[in-house]
N, C-alpha and C positions, 0 to 999 in steps of 0.2 A: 295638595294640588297635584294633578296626575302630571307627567313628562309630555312636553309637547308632541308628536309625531313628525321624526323629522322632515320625511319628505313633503307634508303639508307647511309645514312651515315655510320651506324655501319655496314653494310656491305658491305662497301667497307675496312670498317676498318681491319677486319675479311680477308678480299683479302688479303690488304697490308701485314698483319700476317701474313700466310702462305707464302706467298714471302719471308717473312724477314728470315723465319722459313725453308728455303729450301724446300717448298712446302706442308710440311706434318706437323700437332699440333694435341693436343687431345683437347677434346672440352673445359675441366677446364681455359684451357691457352687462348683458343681462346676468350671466356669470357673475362677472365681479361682483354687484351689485346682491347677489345671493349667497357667495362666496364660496361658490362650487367652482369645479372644474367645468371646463367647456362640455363636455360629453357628457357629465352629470346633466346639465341644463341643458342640453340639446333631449335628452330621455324624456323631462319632466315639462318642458315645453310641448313637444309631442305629446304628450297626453294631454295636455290645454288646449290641443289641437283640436285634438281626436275629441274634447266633451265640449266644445266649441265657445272657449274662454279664450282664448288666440287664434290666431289667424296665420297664415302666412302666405304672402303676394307670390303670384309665379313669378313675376318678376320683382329682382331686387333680393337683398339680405336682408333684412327686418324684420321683426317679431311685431304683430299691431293686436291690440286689443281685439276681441273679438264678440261676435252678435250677444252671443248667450252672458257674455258680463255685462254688456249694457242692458241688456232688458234687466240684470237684475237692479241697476242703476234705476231703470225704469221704474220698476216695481216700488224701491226705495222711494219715492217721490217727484219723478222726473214727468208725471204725465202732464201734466200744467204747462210745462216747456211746450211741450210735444205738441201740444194744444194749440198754443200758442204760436208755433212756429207754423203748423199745417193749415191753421184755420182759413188764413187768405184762397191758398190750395183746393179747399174746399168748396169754399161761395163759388170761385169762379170754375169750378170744373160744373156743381151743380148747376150754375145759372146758363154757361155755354151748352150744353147737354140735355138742359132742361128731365133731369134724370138724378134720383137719390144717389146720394156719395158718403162716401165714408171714410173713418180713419180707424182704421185697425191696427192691433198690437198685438201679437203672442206673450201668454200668460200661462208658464206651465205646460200644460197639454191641450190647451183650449186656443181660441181666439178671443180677444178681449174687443168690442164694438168701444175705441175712446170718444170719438166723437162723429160728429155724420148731419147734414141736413137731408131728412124724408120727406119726398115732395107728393100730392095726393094720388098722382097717376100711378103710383106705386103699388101694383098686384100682390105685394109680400103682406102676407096674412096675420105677421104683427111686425112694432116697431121695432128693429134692431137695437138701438141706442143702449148703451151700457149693459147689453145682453154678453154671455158668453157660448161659445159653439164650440163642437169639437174641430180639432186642426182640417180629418178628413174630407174629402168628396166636396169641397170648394176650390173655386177660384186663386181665393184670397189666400187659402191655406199652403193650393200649390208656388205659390208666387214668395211666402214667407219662408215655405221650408225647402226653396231655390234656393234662396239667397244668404239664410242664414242657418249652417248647419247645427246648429242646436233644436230647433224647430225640425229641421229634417227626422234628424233623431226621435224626437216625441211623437214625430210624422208615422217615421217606419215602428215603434211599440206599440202605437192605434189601430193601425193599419196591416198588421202580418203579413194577412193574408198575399195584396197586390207588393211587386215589383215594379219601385216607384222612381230607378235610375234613369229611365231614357226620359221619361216623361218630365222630369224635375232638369236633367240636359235643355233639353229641349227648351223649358221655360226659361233657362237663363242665355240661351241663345237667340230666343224672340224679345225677351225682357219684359214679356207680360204673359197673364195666363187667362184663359174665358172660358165660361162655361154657359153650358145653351141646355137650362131647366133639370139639371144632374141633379141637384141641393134641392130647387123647390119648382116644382112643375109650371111654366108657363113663367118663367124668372131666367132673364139671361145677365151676365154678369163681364168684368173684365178688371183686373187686378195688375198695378203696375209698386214695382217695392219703391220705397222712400228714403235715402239715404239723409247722414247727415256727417259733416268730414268724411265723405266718401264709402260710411259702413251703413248697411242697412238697417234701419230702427223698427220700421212700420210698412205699412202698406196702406195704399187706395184704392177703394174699390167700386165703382161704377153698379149699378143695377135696374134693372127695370123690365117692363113687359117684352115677352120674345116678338112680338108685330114689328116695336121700334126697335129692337136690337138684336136685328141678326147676325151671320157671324163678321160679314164684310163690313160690318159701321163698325162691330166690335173693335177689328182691327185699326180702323181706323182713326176710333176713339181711343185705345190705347198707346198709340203713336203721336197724338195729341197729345194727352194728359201727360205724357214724358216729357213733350215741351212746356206747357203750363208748369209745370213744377220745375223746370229750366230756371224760366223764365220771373217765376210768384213767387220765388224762395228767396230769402235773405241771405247775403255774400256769404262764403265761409272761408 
């Protein structure tokens, strides 16, 4: 059996801690807890950072788990949760809106459709549901890879070409993203992310004919659907 590699090691260690630790340590503990010096685990955190397995609040000391370890939580079998937890989310944003909705999740380099009701006025040329898309040139895309920098990252290897820092600013300054037939001609769209303990897991995504959704409803259907998920989500 080969020799573990140390520094993977202590950072997995540092993972398991914050797991243990309900997601969130200050760096002293995480130390301990890997039995590195501080400055050692200050290096190896920063790169947790930077591949977007940790986080770290502007405000406060704490080290909190981060987007990109959860989706692989995700991927491991947590879509059922997600399901479950969004699905209320859903009915009522669809049935207020009278407009197809959906639950989206970053998969890799794609977008994953987890779940969604399509209602018939819907101009989209086929059904979304359990399809997968690339990150770029959506809504839903710019609003995932705002909020959770691991998604950024698969964002900016798809995407070379464009410089996507003001734009991706910007989205997490409004808290939604919209787009008016960019993806699919005559489809306007409007994307707000989905937390859950406060870190972003998914996203919802509103869609329908550009007649009913120009940009001024957009907005103000986005501003909505922030409260309904206020409001339709379970205590945490």
């Amino acid at each position: 059996m080969s020799k573990p590699i140390q520094s993977v090691e202590r950072a997995m260690r540092m993972l398991e801690f914050l797991a243990r630790e309900q997601g969130a340590a200050p760096l002293g503990a995480i130390a301990r807890a890997a039995g590195v010096q501080s400055s050692t685990a200050h290096n190896i955190l920063a790169t947790l950072v930077a591949l977007g397995y940790v986080r770290r609040p502007a405000t406060g000391s704490e080290y909190r788990l981060g987007g990109r370890i959860l989706n692989l939580a995700r991927i491991a079998g947590d879509d059922d949760a997600l399901r479950r937890r969004f699905r209320p989310l859903i009915e009522e944003t669809a049935q207020r809106f009278n407009e197809s909705t959906y639950l989206i999740v970053p998969s890799g380099d794609e977008l994953y459709y987890l779940d969604g009701i399509e209602l018939p006025n819907n101009p989209a040329t086929y059904s979304r549901l359990s399809c997968r898309e690339p990150l770029s040139g959506s809504a839903i895309g710019l609003v995932l890879a705002a909020f959770m920098p691991g998604v950024a990252r698969s964002l900016a290897a798809t995407d070379e070409a464009a410089d996507l820092s003001e734009e991706l600013q910007a989205v997490r300054q409004r808290g939604f993203a919209i787009e008016q037939g960019q993806y699919q001609s005559g489809l306007n769209c409007v994307a707000i992310p989905l937390r859950v303990r406060g870190e972003p897991v998914a996203g919802l995504c509103l869609n329908g004919a550009k007649q009913r959704l120009p940009q001024d409803r957009l907005v103000r259907i986005a501003n909505a659907m922030a409260d309904i998920a206020v409001s339709s989500l379970p205590a945490e």
